[in-house]
N, C-alpha and C positions, 0 to 999 in steps of 0.2 A: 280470753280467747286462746286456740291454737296456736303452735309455731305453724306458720305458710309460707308457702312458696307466693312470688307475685310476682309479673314482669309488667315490667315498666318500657314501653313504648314510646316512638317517635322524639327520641332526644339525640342531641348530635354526641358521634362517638369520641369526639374530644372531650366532654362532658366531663369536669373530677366525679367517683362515684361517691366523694365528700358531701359535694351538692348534693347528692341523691339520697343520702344515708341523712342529711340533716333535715333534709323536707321529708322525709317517711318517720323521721322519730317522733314526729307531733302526732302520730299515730300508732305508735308502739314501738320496742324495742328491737334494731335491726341487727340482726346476729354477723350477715354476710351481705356485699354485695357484689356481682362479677357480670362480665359481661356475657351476650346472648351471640352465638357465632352462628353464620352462614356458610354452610357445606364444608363445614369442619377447616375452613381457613381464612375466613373474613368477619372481622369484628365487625359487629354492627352498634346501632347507637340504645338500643335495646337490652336493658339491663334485667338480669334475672336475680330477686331478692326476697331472702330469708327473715323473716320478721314473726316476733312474738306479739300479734295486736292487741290493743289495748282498744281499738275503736275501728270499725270498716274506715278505709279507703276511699273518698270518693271517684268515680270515675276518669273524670277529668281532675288535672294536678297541674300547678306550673312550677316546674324546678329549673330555676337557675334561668328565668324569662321565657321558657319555652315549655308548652302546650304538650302536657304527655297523659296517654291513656293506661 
């Protein structure tokens, strides 16, 4: 499959993107990942990431105990 783009929703923005980058790689190889900002000056918990898949995504995912889309 493609490199994509994917944002990963509803996680708190204290979140390592360590935790994020190691629940996506059971799913392919994650090049980048950074966070998603609000009006060009607030981090949000909304992570936007770069990945080479190897397998779709499902929907719902829990990283790090919490419930992300």
């Amino acid at each position: 499959m493609p490199i994509t783009g994917v944002i990963v929703q509803e996680l708190p923005y204290h979140m390592p993107d360590g935790l994020v980058r190691a629940a996506l790689s059971a799913f392919g190889e994650v090049k980048f990942v950074s966070f998603r900002w609000a009006l060009q000056r607030f981090r949000t918990g909304d992570r936007i990431v770069t990945i080479n898949l190897r397998q779709s995504i499902p929907r719902h995912i829990v990283i790090g105990g919490y419930n992300a889309t």
